[in-house]
N, CA, C and O atoms as CSV, one atom per row, in Angstrom:
chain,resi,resn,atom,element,x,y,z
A,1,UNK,N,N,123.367,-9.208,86.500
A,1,UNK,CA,C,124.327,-8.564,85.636
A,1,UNK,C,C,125.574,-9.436,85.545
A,1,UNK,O,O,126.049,-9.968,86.549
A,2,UNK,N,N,126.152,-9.590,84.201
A,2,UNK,CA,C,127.106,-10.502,84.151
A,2,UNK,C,C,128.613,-9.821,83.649
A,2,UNK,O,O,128.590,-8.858,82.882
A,3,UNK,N,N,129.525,-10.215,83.987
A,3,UNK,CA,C,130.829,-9.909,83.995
A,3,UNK,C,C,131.146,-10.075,82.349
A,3,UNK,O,O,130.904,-11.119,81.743
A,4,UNK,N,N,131.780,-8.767,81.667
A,4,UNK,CA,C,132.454,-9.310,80.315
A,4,UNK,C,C,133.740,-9.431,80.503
A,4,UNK,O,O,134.343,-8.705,81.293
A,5,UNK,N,N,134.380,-10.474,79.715
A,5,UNK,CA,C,135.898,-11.022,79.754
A,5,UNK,C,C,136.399,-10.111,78.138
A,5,UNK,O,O,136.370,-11.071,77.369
A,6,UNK,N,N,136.644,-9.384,77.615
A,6,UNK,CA,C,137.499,-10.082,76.800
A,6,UNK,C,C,138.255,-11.063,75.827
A,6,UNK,O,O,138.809,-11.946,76.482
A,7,UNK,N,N,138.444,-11.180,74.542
A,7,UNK,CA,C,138.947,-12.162,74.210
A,7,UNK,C,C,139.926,-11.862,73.408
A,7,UNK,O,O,139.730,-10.823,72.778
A,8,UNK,N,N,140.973,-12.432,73.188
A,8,UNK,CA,C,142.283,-11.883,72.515
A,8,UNK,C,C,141.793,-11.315,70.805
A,8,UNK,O,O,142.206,-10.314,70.221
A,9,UNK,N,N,140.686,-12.458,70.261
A,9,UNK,CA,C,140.269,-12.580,69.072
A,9,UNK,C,C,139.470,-10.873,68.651
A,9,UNK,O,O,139.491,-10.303,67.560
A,10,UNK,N,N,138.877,-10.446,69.847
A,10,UNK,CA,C,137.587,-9.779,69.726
A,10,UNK,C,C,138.400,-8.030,70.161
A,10,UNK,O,O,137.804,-6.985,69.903
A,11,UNK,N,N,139.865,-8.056,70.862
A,11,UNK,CA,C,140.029,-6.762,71.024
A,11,UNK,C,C,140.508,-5.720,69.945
A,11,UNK,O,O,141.420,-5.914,69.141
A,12,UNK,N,N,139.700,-4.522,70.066
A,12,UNK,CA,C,140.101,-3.341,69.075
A,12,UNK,C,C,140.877,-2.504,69.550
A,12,UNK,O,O,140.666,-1.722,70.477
A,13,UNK,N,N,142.219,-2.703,68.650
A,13,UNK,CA,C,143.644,-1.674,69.163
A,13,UNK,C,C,143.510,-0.691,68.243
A,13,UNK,O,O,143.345,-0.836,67.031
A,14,UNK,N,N,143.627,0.847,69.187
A,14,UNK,CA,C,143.869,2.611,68.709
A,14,UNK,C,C,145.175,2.521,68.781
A,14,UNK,O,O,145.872,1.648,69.299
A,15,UNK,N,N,145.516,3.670,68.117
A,15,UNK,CA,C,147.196,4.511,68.160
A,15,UNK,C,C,146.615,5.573,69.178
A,15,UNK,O,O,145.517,6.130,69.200
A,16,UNK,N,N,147.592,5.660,69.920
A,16,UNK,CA,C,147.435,7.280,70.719
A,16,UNK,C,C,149.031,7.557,70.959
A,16,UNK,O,O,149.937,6.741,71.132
A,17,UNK,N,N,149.057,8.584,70.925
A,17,UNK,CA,C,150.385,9.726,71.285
A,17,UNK,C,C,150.141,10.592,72.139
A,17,UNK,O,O,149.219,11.396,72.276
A,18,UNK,N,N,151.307,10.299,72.872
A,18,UNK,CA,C,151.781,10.726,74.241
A,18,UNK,C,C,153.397,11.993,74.157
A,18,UNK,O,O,154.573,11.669,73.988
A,19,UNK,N,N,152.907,13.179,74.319
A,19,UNK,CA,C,154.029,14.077,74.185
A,19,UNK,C,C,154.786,14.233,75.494
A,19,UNK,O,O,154.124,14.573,76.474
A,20,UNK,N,N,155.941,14.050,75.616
A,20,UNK,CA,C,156.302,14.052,76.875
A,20,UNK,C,C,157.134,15.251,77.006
A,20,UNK,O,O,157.893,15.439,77.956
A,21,UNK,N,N,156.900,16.385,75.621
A,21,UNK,CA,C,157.698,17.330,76.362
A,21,UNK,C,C,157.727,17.997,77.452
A,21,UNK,O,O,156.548,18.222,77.725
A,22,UNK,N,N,158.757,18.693,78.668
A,22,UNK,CA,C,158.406,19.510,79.998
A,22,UNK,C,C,157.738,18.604,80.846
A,22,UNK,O,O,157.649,19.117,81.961
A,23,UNK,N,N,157.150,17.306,80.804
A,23,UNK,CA,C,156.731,16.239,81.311
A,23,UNK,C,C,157.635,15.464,82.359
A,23,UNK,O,O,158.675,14.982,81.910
A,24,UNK,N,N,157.377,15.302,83.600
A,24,UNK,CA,C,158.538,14.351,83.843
A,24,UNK,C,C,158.461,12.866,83.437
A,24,UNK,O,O,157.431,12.437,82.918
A,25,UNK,N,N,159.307,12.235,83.615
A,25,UNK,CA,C,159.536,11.026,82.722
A,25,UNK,C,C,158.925,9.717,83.049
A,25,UNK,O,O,158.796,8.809,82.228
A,26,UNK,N,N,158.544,9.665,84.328
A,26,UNK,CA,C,157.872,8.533,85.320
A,26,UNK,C,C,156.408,9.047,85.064
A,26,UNK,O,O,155.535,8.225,84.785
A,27,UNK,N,N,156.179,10.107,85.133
A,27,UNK,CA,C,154.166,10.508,85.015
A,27,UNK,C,C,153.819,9.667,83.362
A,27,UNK,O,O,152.915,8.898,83.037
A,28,UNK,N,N,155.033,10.258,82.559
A,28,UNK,CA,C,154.709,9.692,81.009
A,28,UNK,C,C,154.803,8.648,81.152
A,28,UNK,O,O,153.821,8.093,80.659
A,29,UNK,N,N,155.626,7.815,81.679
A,29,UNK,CA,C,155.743,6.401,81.307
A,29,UNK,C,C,154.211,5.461,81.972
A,29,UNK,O,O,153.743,4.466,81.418
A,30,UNK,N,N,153.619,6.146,83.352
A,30,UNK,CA,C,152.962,5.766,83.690
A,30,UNK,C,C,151.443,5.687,82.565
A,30,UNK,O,O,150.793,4.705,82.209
A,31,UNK,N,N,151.304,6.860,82.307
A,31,UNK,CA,C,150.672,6.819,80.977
A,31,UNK,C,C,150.549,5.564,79.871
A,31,UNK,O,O,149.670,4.750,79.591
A,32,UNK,N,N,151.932,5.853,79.386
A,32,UNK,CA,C,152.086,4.920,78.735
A,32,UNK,C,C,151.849,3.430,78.776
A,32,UNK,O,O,151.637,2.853,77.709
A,33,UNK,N,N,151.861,2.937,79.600
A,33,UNK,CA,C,151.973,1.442,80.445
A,33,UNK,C,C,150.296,1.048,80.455
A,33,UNK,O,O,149.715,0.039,80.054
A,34,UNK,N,N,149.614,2.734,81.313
A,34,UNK,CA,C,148.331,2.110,81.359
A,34,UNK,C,C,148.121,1.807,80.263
A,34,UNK,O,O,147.541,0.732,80.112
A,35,UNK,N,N,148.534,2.696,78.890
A,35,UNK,CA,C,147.457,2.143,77.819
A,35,UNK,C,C,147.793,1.151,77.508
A,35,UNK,O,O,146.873,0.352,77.332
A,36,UNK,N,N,149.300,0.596,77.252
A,36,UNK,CA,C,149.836,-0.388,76.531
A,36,UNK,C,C,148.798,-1.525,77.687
A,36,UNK,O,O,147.744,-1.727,77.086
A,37,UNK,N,N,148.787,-1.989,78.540
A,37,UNK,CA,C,147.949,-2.712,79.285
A,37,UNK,C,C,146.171,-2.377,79.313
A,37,UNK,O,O,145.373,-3.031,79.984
A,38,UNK,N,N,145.914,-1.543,78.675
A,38,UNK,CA,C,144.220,-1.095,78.443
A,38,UNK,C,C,143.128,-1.274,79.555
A,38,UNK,O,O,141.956,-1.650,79.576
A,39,UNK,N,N,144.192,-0.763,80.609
A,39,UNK,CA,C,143.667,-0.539,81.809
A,39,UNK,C,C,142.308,0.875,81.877
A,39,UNK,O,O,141.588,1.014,82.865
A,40,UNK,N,N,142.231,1.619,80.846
A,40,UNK,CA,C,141.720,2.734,80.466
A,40,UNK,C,C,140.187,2.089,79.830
A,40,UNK,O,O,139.241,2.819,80.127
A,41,UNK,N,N,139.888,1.122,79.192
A,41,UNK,CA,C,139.076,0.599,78.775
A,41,UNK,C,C,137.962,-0.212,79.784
A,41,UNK,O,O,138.077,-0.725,80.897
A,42,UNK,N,N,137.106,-0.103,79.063
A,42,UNK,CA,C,135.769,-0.688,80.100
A,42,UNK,C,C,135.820,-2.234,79.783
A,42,UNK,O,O,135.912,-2.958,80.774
A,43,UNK,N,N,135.787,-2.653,78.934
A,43,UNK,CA,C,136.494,-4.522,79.166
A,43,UNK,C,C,137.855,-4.931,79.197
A,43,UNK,O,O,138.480,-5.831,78.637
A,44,UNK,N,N,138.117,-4.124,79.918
A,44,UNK,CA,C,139.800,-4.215,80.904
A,44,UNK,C,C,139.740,-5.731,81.584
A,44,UNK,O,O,139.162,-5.988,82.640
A,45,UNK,N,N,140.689,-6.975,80.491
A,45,UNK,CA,C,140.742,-8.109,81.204
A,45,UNK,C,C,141.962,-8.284,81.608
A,45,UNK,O,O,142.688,-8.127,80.626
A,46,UNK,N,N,142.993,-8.692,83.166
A,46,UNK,CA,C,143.934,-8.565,83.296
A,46,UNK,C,C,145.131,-9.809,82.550
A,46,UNK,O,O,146.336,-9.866,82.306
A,47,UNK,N,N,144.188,-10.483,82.438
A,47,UNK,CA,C,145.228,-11.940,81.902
A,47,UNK,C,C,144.753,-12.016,80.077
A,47,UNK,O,O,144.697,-13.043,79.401
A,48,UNK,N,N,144.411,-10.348,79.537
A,48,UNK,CA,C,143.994,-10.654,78.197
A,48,UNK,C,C,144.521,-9.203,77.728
A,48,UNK,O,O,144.170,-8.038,77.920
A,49,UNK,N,N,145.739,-9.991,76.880
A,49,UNK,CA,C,146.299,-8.318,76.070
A,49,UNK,C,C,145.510,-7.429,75.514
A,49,UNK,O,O,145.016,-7.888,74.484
A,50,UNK,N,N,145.193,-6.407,75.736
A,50,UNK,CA,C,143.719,-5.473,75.275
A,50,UNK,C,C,144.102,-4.143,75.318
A,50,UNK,O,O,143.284,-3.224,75.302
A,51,UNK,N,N,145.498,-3.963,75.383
A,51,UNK,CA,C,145.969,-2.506,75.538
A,51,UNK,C,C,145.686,-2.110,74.163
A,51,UNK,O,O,145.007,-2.818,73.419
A,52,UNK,N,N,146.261,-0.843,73.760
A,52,UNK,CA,C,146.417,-0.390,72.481
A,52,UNK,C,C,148.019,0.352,72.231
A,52,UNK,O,O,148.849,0.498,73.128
A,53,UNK,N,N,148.204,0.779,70.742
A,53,UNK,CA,C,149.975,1.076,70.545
A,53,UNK,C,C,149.887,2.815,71.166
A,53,UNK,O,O,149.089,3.749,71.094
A,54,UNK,N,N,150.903,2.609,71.636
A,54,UNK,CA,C,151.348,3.982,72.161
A,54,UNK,C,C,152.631,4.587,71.388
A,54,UNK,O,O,153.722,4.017,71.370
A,55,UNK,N,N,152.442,5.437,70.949
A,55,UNK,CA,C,153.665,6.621,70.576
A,55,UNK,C,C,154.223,7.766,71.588
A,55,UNK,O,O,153.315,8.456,72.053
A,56,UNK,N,N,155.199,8.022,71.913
A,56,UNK,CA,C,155.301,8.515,72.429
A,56,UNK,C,C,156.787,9.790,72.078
A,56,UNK,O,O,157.925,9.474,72.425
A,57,UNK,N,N,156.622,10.607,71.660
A,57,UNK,CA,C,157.087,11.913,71.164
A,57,UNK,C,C,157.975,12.920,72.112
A,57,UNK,O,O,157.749,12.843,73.320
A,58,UNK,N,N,158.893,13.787,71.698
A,58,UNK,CA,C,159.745,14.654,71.998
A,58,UNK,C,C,160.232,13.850,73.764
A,58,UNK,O,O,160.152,14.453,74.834
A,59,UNK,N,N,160.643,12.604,73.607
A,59,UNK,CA,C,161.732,12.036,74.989
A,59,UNK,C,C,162.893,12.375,75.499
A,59,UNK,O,O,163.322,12.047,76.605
A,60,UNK,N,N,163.721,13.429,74.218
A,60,UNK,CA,C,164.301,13.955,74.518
A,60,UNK,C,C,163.794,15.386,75.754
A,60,UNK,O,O,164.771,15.701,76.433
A,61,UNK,N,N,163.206,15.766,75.914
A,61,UNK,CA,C,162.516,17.142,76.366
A,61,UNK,C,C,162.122,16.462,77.676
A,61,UNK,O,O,162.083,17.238,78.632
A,62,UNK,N,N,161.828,15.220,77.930
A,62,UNK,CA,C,161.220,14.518,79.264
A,62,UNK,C,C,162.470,14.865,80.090
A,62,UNK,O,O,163.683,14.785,79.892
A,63,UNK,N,N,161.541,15.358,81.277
A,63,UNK,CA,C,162.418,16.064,82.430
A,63,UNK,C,C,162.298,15.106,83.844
A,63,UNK,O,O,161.371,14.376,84.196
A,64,UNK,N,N,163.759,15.433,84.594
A,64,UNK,CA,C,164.021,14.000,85.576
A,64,UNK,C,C,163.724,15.135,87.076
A,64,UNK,O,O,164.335,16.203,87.087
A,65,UNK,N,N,162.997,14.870,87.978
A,65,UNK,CA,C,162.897,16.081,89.063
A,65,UNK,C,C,164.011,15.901,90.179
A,65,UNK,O,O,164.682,14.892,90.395
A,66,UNK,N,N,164.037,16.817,90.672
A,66,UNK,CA,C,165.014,16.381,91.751
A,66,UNK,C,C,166.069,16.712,91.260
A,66,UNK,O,O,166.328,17.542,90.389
A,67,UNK,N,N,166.978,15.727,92.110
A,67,UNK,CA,C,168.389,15.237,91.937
A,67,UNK,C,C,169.120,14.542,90.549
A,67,UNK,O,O,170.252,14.645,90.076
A,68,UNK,N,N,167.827,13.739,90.118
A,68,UNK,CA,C,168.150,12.293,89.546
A,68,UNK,C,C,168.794,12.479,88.494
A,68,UNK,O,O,169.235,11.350,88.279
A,69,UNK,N,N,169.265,13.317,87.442
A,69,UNK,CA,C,169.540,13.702,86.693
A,69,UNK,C,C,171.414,12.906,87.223
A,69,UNK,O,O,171.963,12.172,86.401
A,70,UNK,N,N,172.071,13.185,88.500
A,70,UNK,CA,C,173.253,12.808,88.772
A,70,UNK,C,C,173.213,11.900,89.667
A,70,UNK,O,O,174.194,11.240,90.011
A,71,UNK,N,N,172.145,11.793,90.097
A,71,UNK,CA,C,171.873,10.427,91.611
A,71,UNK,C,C,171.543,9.439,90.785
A,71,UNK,O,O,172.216,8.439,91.038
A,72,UNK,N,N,170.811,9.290,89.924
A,72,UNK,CA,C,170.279,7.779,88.973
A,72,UNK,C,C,171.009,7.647,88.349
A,72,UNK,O,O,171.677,8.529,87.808
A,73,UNK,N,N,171.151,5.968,88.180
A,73,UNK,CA,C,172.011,5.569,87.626
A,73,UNK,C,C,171.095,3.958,86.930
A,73,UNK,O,O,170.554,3.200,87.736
A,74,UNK,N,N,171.054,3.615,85.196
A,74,UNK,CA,C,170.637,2.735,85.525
A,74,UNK,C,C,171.949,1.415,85.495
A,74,UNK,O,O,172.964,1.650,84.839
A,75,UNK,N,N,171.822,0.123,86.216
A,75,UNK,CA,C,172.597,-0.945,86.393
A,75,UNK,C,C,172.188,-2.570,85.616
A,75,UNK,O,O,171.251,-3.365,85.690
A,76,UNK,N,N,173.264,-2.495,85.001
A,76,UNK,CA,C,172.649,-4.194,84.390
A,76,UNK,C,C,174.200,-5.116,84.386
A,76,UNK,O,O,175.337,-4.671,84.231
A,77,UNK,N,N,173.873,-6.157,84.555
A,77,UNK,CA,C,175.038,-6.983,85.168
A,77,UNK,C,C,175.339,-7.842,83.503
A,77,UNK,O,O,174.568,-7.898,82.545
A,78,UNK,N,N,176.761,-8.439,83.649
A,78,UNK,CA,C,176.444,-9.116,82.388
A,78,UNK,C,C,176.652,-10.922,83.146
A,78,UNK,O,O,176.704,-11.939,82.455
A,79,UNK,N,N,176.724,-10.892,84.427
A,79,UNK,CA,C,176.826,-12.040,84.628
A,79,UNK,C,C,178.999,-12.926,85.134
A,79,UNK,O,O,179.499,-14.000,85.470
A,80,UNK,N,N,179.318,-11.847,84.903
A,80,UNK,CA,C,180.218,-12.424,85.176
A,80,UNK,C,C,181.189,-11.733,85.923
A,80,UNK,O,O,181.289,-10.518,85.748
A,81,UNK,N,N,182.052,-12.410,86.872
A,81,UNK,CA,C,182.655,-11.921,87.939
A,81,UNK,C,C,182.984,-10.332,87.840
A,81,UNK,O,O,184.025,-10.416,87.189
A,82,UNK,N,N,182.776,-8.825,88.067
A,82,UNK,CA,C,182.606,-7.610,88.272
A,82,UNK,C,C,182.579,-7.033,86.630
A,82,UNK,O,O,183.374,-6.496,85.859
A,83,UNK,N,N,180.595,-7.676,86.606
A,83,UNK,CA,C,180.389,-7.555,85.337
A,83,UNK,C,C,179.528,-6.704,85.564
A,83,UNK,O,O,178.738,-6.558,84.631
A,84,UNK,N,N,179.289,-5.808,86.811
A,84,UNK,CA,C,178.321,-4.907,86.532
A,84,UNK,C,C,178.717,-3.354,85.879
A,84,UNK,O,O,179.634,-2.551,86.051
A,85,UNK,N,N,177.546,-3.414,85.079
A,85,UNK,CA,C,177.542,-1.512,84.273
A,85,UNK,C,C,176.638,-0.579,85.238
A,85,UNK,O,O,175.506,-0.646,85.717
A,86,UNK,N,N,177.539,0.173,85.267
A,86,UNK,CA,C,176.921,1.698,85.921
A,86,UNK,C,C,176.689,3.065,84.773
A,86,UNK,O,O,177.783,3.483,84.395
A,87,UNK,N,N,175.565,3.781,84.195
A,87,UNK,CA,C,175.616,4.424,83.404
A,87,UNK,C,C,174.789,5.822,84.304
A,87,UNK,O,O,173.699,5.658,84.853
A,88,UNK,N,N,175.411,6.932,84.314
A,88,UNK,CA,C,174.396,7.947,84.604
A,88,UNK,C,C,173.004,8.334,83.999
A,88,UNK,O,O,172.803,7.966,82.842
A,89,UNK,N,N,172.208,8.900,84.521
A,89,UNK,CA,C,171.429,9.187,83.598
A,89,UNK,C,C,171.307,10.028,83.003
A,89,UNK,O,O,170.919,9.758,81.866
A,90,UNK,N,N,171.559,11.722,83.347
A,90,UNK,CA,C,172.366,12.379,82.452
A,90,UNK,C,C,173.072,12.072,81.354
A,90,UNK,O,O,172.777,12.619,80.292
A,91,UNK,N,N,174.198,11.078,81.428
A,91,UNK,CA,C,174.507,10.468,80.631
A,91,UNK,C,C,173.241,9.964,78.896
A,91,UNK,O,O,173.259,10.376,77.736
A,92,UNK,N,N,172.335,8.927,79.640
A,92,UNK,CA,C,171.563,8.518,78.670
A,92,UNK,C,C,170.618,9.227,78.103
A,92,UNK,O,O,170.154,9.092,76.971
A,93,UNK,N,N,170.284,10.153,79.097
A,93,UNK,CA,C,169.261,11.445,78.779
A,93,UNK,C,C,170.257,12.061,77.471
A,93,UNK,O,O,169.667,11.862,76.409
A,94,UNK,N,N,171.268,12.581,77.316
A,94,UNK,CA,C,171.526,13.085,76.565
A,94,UNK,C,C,171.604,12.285,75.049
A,94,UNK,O,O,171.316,12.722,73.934
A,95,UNK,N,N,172.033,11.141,75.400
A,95,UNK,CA,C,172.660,9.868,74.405
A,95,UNK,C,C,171.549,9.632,73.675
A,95,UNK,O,O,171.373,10.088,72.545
A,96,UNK,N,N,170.564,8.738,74.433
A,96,UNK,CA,C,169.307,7.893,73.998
A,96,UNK,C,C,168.390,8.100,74.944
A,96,UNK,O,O,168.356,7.366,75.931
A,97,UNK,N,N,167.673,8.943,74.807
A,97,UNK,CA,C,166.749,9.436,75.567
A,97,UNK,C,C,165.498,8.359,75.371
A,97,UNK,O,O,164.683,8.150,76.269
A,98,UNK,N,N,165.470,7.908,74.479
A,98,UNK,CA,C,164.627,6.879,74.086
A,98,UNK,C,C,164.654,5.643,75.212
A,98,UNK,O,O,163.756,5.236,75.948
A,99,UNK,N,N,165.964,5.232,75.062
A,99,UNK,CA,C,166.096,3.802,76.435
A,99,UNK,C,C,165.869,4.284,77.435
A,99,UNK,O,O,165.669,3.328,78.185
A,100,UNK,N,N,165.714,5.525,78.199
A,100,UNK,CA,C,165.541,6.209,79.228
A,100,UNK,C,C,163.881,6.066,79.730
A,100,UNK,O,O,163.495,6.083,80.899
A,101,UNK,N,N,163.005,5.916,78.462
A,101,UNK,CA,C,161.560,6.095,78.681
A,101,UNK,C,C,161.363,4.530,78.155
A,101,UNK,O,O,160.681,3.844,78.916
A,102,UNK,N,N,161.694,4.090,77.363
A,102,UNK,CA,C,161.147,2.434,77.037
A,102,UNK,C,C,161.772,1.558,78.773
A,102,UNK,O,O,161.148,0.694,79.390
A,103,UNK,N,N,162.634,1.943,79.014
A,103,UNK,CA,C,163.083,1.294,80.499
A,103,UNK,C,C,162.407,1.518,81.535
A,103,UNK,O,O,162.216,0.725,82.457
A,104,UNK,N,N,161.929,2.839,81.415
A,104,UNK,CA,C,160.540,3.238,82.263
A,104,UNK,C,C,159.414,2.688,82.362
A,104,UNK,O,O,158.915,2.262,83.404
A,105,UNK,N,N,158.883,2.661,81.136
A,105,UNK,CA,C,157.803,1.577,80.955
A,105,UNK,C,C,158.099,0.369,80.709
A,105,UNK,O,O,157.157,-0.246,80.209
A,106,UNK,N,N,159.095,-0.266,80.869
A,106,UNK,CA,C,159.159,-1.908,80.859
A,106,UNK,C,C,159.318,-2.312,82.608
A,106,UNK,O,O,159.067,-3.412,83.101
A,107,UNK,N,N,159.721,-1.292,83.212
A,107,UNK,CA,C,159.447,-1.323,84.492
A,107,UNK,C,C,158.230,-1.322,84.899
A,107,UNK,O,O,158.076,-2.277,85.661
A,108,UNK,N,N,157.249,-0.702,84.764
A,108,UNK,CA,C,156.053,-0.752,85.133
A,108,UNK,C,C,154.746,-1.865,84.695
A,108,UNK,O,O,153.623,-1.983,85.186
A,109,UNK,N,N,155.515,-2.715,83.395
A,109,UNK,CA,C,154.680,-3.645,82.836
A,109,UNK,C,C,154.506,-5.005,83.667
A,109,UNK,O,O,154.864,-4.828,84.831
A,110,UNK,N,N,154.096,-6.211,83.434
A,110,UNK,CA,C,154.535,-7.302,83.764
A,110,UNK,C,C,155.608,-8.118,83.563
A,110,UNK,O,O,155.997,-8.325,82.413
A,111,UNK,N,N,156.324,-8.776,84.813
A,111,UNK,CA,C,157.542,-9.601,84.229
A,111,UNK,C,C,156.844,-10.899,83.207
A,111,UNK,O,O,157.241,-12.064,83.230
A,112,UNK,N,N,156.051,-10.524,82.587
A,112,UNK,CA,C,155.988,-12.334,81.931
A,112,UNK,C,C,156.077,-12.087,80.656
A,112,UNK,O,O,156.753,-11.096,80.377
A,113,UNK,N,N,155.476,-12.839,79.532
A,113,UNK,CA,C,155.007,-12.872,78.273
A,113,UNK,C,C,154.192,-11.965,78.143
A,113,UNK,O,O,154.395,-11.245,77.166
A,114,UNK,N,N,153.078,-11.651,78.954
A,114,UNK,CA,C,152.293,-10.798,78.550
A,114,UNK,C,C,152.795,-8.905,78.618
A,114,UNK,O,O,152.566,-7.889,77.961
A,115,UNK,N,N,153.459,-9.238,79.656
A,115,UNK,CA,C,154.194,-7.898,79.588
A,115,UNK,C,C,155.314,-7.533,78.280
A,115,UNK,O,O,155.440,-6.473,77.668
A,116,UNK,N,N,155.887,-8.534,78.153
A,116,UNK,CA,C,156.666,-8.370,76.561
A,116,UNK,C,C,156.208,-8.150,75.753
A,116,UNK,O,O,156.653,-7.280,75.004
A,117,UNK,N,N,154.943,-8.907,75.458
A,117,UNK,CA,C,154.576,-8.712,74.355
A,117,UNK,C,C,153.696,-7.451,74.173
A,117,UNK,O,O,153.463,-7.002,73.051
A,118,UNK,N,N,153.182,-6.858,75.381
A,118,UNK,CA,C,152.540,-5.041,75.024
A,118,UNK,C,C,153.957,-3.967,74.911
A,118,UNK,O,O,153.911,-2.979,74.179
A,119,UNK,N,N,155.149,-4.291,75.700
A,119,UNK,CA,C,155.799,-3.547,75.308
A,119,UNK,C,C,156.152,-3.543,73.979
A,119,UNK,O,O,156.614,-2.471,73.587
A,120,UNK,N,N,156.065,-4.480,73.126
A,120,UNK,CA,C,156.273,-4.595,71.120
A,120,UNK,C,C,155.218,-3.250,70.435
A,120,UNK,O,O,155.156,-2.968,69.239
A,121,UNK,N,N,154.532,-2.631,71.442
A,121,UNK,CA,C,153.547,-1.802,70.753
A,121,UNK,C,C,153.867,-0.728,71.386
A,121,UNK,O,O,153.014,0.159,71.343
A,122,UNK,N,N,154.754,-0.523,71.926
A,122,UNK,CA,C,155.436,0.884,72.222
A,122,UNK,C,C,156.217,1.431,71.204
A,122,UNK,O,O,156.955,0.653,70.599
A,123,UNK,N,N,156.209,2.391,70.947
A,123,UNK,CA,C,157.396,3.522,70.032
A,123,UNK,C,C,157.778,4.936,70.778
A,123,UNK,O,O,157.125,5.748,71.433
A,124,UNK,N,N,158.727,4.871,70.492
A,124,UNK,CA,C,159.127,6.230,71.246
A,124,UNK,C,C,160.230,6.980,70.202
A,124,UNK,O,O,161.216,6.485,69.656
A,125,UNK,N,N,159.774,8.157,70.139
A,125,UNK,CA,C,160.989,9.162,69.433
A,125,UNK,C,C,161.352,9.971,70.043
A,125,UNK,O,O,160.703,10.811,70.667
A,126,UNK,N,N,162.697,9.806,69.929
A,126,UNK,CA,C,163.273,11.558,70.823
A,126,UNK,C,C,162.929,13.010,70.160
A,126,UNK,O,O,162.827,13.901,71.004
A,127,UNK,N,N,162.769,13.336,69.069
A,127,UNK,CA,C,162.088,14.373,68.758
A,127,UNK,C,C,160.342,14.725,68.622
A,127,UNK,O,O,159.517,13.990,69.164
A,128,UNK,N,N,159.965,15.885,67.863
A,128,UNK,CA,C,158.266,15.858,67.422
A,128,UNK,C,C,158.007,15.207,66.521
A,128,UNK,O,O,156.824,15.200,66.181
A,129,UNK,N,N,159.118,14.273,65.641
A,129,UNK,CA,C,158.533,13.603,64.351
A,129,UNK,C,C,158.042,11.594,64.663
A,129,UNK,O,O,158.526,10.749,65.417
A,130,UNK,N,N,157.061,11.552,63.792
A,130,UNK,CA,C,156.854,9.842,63.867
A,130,UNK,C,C,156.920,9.290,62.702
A,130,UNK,O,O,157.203,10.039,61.767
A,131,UNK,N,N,156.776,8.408,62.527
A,131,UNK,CA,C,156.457,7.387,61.156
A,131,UNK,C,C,155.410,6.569,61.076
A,131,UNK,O,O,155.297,5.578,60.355
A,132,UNK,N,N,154.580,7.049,61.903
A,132,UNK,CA,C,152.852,6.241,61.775
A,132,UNK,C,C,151.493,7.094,61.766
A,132,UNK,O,O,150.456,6.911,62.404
A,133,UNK,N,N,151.837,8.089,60.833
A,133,UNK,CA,C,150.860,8.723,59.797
A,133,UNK,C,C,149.672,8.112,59.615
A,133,UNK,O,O,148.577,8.462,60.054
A,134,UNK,N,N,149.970,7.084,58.876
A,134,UNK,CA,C,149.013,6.032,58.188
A,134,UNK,C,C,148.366,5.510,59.038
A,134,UNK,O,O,147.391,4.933,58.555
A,135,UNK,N,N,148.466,5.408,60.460
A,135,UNK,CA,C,147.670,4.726,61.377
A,135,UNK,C,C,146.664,5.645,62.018
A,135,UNK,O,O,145.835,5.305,62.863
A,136,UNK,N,N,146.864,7.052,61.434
A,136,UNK,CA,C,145.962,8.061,62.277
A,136,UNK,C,C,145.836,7.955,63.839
A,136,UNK,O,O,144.756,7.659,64.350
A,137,UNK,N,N,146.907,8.189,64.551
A,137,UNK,CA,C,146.951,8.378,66.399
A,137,UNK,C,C,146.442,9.112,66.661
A,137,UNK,O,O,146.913,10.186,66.288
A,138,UNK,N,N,145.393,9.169,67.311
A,138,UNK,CA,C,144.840,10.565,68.681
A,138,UNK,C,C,145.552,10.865,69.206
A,138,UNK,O,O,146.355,9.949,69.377
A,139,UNK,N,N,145.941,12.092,69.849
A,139,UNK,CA,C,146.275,12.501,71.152
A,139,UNK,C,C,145.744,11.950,72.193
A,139,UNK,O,O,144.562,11.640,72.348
A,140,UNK,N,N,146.591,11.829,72.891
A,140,UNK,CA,C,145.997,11.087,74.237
A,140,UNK,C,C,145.359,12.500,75.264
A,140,UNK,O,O,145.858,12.129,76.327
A,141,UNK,N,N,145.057,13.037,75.412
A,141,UNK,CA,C,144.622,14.468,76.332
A,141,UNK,C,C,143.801,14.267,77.478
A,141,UNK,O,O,143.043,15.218,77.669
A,142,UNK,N,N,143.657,12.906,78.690
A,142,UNK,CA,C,143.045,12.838,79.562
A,142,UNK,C,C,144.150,12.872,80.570
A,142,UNK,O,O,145.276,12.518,80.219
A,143,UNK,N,N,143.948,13.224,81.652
A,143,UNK,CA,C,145.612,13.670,82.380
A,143,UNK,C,C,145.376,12.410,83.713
A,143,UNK,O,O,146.246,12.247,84.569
C-alpha cells in the first residue's frame, strides 16, 4: 500500500461556515484553522496547502470563558523604545470582534508562508450576514 501526497495543482477547495454564536472563541478558531490547513481531509499533506475557505459568522456573539473578558489583553510592540500597546479584550470584543477571532486563528496556523497564505482564505463577519452566496458554503456540523 502506497502513501498519497497531494499536489498543490490537484487540490479541491469547499466553502464551509462556521457559526460561532454562544461558542467560545478558541473551540471556533480551532475549527477554523483545522480546515483552513485540511487537516479534516484524507490526503492531508502537511507541507501542501490543501485546506479549504472558511467563513465564519456572528463573532460578535463568540463568548470568552472565565475571566478573560478583563484578564486578556492582546500586546503588539511597535518597536521602539516603550512602544508597547496594551488593548483589553473586552475592549476589542466590543470594537472588532472580527480581529479578536482572525488573531485566534493566525495563532494557531504556521509561522511561515504557508501559514499566511491559508489564513487569505479566512473571512469572518461579526454578524449572521456574508457575501459569498455564489460560492454555495456548507455548514460545517461535525463538532
Amino acid at each position: 500500500m502506497s502513501t498519497t501526497l497531494a499536489k498543490k495543482e490537484t487540490v479541491s477547495r469547499k466553502w464551509y461556515v462556521l457559526d460561532a454564536a454562544g461558542k467560545p472563541l478558541g473551540r471556533t478558531a480551532v475549527k477554523a484553522a483545522t480546515l483552513l490547513r485540511g487537516k479534516h481531509k484524507t490526503d492531508y499533506t502537511p507541507n501542501v496547502d490543501c485546506g479549504d475557505f472558511v467563513i465564519v459568522i456572528n463573532a460578535s456573539k463568540a463568548v470568552l470563558t472565565g475571566n478573560k473578558l478583563n484578564d486578556k489583553y492582546y500586546r503588539h510592540h511597535s518597536g521602539w523604545i516603550g512602544g508597547l500597546k496594551e488593548v483589553q479584550y473586552s475592549k476589542i470584543m466590543a470594537e472588532k470582534p472580527e480581529f479578536a477571532m482572525v488573531e485566534a486563528v493566525k495563532g494557531m496556523l504556521a509561522k511561515n508562508s504557508l501559514g499566511r497564505e491559508q489564513l487569505t482564505r479566512l473571512r469572518v463577519y461579526a454578524g449572521e450576514e456574508h457575501k459569498h452566496g455564489a460560492q454555495k458554503p456548507e455548514a460545517w456540523t461535525q463538532e
